[in-house]
C-alpha positions in Angstrom: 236.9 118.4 280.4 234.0 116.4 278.5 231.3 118.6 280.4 233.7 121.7 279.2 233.4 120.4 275.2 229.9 119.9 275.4 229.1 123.5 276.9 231.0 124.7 274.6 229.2 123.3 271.8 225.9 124.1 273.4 227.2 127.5 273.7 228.5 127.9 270.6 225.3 126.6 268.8 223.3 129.2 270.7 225.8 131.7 269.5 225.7 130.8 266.2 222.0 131.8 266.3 222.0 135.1 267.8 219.8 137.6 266.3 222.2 140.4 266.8 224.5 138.5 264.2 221.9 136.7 261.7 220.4 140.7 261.3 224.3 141.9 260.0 224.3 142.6 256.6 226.0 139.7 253.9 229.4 141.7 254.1 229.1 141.3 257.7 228.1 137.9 257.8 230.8 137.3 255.7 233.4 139.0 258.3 231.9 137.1 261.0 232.3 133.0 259.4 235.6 133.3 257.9 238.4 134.9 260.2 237.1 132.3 262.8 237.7 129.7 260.6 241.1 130.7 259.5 242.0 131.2 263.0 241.0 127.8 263.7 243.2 126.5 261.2 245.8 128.8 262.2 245.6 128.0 266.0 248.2 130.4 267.0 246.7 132.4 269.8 249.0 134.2 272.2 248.5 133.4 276.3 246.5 136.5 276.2 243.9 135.4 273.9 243.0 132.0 275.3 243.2 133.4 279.0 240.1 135.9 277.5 238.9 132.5 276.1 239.1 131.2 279.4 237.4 134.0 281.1 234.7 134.6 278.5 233.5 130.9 278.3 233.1 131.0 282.4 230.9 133.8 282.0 229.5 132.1 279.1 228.5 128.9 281.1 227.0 130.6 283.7 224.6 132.8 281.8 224.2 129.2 279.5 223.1 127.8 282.9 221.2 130.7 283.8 218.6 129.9 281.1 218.5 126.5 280.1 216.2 125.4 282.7 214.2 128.8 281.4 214.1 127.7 278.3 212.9 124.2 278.6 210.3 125.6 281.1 208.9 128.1 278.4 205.7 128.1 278.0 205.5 128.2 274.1 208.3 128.2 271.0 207.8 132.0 271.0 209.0 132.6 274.9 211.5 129.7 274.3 212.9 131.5 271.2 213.1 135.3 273.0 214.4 133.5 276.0 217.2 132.3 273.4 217.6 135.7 272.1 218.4 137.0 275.5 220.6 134.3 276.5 222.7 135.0 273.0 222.9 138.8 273.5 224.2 138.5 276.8 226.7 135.9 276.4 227.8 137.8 273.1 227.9 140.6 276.2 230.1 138.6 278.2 232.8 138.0 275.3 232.9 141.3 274.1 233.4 142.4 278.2 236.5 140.7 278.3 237.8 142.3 275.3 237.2 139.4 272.9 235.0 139.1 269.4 232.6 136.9 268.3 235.0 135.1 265.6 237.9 134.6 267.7 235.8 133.4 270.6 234.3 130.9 267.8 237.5 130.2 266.9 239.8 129.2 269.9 236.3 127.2 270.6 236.7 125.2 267.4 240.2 125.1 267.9 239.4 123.6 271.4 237.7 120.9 270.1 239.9 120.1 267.0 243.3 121.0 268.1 245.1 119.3 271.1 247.5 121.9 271.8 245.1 124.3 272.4 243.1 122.1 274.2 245.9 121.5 276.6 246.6 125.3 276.5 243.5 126.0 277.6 242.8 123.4 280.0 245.9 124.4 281.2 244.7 127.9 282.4 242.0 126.5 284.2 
């Protein structure tokens, strides 16, 4: 469960810097910090949602595993940071394919982390 958390918050800091969302407008941006932090306060997700969780952080992990080792072998900050960018798009790939978005993802992650019963909810579907 620790190696779970700390993915997660590897994964959710690469997220966070995605190019695909840091180039949305302010409205967008806007749309993109708050719902996830009023579901995280909310923490009411249905089986449904956290078994996408589930699904989407796999997929997550692996294409988080995919490129670490990439990225710590790049050559300069430049290849580093477009290895990044490629990493974030297709992990932001990966949630969407299971029918998930970026601010519930980020959500039922913080929630994860902040909220027991999710955590066992989760951990549970494992």
């Amino acid at each position: 469960m620790n190696k779970l958390l700390i993915s997660m918050t590897a994964s959710l800091a690469m997220l966070a810097a995605a190019p695909a969302i840091a180039q949305q407008d302010a409205q967008q941006g806007a749309e993109y910090a708050d719902p996830a932090a009023q579901n995280a306060q909310d923490a009411n997700y249905s089986d449904s949602e956290l078994q996408q969780f589930v699904e989407a952080q796999s997929g997550v992990m692996e294409v988080r595993e995919d490129y670490i080792a990439k990225i710590e072998a790049a050559d300069s900050q430049q290849e580093a940071q477009e290895l990044q960018m490629e990493a974030n798009d297709k992990m932001v790939g990966v949630i969407e394919e299971v029918g998930m978005d970026i601010p519930t993802y980020n959500a039922i992650a913080t929630a994860y982390s902040s909220d027991p019963e999710v955590r066992n909810r989760v951990d549970s579907m494992m």
